[in-house]
C-alpha positions in Angstrom: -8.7 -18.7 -13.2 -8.9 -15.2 -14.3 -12.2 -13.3 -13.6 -12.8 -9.4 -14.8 -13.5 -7.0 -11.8 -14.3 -3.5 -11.2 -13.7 -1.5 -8.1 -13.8 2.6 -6.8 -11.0 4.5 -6.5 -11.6 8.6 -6.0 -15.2 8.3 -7.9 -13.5 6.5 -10.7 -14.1 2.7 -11.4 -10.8 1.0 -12.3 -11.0 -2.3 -14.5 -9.4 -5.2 -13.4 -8.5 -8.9 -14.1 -8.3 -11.1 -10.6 -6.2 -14.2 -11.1 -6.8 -16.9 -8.4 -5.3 -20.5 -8.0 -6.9 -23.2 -9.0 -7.9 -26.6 -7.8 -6.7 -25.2 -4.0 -8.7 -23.6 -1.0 -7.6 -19.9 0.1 -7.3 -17.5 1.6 -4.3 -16.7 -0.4 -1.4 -14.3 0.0 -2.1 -11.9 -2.7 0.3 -9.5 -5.4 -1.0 -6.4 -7.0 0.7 -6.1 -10.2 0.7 -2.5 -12.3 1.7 -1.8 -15.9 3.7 0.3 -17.2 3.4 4.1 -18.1 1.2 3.9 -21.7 0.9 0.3 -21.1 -2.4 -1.7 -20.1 -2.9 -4.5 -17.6 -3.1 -7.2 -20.4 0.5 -6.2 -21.6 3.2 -7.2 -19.1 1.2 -7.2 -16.2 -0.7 -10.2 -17.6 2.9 -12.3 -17.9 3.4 -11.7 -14.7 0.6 -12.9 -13.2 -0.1 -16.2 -15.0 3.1 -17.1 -13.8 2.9 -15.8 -10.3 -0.9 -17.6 -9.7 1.2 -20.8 -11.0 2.8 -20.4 -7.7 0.0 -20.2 -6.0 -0.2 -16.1 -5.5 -4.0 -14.6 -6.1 -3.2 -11.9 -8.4 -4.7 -8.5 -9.3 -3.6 -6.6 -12.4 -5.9 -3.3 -13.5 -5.7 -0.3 -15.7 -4.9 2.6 -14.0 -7.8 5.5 -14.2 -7.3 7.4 -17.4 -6.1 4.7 -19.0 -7.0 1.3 -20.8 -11.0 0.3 -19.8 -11.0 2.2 -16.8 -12.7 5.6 -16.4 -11.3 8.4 -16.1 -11.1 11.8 -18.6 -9.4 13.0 -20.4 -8.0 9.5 -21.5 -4.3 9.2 -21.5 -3.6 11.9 -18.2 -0.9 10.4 -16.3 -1.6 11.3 -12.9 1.0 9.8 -10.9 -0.7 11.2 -7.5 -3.6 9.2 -8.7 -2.0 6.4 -10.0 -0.4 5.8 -6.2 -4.2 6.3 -5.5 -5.2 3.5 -7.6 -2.9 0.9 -6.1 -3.7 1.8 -2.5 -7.3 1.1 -4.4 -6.5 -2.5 -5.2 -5.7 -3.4 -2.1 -8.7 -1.8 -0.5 -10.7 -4.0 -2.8 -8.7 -7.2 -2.5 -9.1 -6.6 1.6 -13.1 -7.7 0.7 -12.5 -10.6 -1.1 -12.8 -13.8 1.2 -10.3 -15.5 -1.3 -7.6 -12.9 -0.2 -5.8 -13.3 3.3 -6.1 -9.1 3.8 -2.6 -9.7 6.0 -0.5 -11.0 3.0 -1.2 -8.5 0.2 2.2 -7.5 -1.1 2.5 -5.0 -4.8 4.6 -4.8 -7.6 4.7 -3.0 -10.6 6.9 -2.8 -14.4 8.3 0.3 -15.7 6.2 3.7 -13.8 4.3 1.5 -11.9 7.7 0.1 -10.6 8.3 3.4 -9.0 4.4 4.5 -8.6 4.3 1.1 -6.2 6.9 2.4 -3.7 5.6 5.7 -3.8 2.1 4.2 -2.8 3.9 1.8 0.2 5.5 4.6 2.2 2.5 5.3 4.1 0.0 2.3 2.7 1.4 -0.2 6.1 -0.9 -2.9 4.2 1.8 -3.6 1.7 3.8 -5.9 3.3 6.3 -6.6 0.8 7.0 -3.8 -2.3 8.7 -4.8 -5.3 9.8 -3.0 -8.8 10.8 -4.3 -12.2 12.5 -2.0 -14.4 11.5 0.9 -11.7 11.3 4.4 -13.5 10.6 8.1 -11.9 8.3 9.1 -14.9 9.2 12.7 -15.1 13.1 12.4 -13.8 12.6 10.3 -17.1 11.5 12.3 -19.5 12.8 15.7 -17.8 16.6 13.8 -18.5 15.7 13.4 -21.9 14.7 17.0 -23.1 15.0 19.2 -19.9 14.1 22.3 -22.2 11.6 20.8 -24.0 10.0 19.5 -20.9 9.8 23.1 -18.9 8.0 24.3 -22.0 5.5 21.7 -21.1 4.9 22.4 -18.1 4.6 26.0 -18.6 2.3 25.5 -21.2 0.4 22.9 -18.6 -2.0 25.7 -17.2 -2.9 27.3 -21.1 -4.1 23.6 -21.8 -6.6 23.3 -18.3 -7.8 26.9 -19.6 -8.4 25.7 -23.0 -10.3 22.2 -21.2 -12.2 24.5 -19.5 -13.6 26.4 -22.6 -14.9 23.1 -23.9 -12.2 22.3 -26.3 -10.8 18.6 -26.4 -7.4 17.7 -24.5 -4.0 18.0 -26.0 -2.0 14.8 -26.5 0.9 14.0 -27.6 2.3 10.5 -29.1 5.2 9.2 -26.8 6.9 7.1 -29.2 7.2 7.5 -33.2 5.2 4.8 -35.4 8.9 3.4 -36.1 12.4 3.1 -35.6 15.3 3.9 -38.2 18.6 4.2 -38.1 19.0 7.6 -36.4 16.2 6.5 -33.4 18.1 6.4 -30.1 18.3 2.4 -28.8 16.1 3.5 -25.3 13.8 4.5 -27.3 14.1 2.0 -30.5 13.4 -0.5 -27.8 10.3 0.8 -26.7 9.1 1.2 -30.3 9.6 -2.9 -30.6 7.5 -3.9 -28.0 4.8 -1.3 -28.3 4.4 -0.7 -32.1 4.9 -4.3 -33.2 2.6 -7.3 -32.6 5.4 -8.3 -29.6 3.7 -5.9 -27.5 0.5 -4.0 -29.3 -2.7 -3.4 -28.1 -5.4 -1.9 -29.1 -5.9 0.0 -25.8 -2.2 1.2 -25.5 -2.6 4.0 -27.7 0.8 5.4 -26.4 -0.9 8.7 -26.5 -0.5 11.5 -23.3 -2.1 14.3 -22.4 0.1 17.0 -22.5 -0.7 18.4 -19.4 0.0 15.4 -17.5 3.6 17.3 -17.2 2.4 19.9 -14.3 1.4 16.9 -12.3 4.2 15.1 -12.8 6.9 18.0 -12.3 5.7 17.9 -9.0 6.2 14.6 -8.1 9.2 12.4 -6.6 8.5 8.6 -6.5 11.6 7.9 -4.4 12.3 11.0 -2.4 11.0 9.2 0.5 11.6 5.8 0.1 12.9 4.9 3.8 9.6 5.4 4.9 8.7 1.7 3.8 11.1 0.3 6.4 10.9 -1.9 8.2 9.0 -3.6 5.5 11.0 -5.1 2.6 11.7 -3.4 -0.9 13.1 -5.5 -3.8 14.2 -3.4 -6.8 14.9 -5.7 -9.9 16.6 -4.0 -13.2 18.9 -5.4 -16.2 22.6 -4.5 -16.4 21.9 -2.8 -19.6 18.4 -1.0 -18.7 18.5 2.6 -19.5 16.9 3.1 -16.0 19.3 1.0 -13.8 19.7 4.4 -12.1 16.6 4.5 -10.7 16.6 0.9 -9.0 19.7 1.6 -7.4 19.2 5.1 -6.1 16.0 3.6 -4.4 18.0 0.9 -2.8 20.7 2.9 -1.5 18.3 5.2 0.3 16.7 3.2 1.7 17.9 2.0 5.7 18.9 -1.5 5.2 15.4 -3.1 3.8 16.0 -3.1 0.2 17.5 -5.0 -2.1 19.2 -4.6 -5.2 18.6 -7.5 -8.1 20.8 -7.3 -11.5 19.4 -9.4 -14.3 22.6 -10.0 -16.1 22.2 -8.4 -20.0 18.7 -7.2 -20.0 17.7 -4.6 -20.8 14.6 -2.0 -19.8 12.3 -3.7 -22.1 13.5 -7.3 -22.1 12.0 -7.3 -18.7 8.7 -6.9 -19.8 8.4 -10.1 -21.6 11.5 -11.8 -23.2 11.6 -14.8 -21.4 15.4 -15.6 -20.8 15.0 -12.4 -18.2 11.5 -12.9 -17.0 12.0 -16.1 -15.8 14.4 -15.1 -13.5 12.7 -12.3 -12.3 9.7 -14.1 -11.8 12.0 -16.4 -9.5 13.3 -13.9 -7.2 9.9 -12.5 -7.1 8.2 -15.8 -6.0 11.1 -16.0 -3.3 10.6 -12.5 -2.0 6.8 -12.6 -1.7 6.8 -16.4 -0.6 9.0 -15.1 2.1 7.5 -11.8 3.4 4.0 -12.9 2.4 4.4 -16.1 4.5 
């Protein structure tokens, strides 16, 4: 049973789909699940959930402010400060929901929001359990793959709040090409298959950013203090061939004996968003780490 919800987070109202077991009595133990960076909650945030509610999880998947149905302008700021906000924001809410046991709320999130959930959980003690698939530091991301072209972003960051200010619309930028060829690197050619074909469109994934989402995001470290989740438990899933294994296991190995390392054998980034032959197992270890720590 999915059922559209709205709730508050910093003045904003964030849009939301709140999946809940059916033909069972609750409270349930509950999972917040985030989409990716340019993605939107009915992308692979939605796989995730229909299959974790089988389990008998309530689930909450939203669009992060700026982006998709929620509010937020300009549209298409990635805010990462914010978007740790917005998580600590879904639990808030599902804390009121009598179908939500408020001491079994554990978070996950694909791609930015795989690293935006930790981020959120190293102060946020209501997440009991913290888990990321294909986990990516936004801007280590993007700074690795153009470090000049990124600093000339960010310098030009301030320029574009001036030009805000003076009433002039916000600059955006397309993250990914219309299409692949031949010379497109494979990181990115993969990124382009799920998001520019009908694998993985949608209408509200516009795969556009504001460009001056890059002076909030050169500021920020998803994983520079990770231990602080400790005690509670970290699970860090990534494919053998993902372009951002890196990140997954620099978050695990920093972390003081909580977290865990899983390798999906010949996935890659993407292939964890929805290609079943690597979902399915991800969803596995993710129904045996929340079943345990949400117990």
């Amino acid at each position: 049973m999915r059922t559209d919800v709205r709730f508050p987070t910093n003045g904003l109202q964030l849009a939301g789909h709140l999946y809940l077991p059916e033909g069972v009595d609750g409270p349930f133990a509950a999972v917040v699940v985030g989409h990716p960076t340019t993605g939107v909650k009915e992308q692979s945030p939605a796989g995730y959930a229909t299959r974790l509610v089988g389990e008998g999880f309530a689930v909450l998947t939203f669009d992060a402010a700026f982006q998709g149905e929620s509010e937020g302008t300009p549209h298409g700021l990635e805010d990462p400060f914010q978007r740790a906000e917005d998580f600590r924001a879904a639990v808030s809410y599902l804390t009121t929901r009598p179908e939500v046991d408020s001491d079994r709320i554990g978070v996950m999130g694909v791609c930015g929001s795989g690293a935006y959930v930790p981020y959120a959980a190293q102060t946020d003690h209501r997440m009991k359990a913290v888990a990321g698939v294909s986990g990516t530091d936004v801007p280590s991301f993007f700074r690795g793959g153009d470090p000049e072209g990124w600093q000339e972003m960010v310098a030009n960051s301030g320029d574009l709040r001036s030009a805000e200010a003076a009433g002039r619309p916000a600059a955006t930028f397309a993250v990914l090409p219309e299409k692949a060829d031949a010379d497109t690197p494979a990181p990115t050619a993969e990124f382009v298959d799920y998001y520019k074909t009908p694998r993985g469109r949608h209408p509200r994934s516009t795969g556009d950013m504001v460009v001056r989402s890059a002076d909030l995001l050169d500021q920020f470290d998803s994983f520079a203090d990770v231990a602080k989740i400790a005690p509670r438990p970290l699970l860090m899933i990534a494919g053998t061939e993902a372009v951002t294994r890196g990140f997954s296991e620099k978050a695990v190995a920093d972390s003081p004996g909580n977290a865990e390392l899983f390798l999906i054998e010949g996935a890659t980034h993407v292939d964890l968003y929805d290609r079943d032959a690597y979902v399915t197992p991800a969803v596995d270890k993710l129904v045996e780490f929340f079943g345990k720590h949400l117990a």
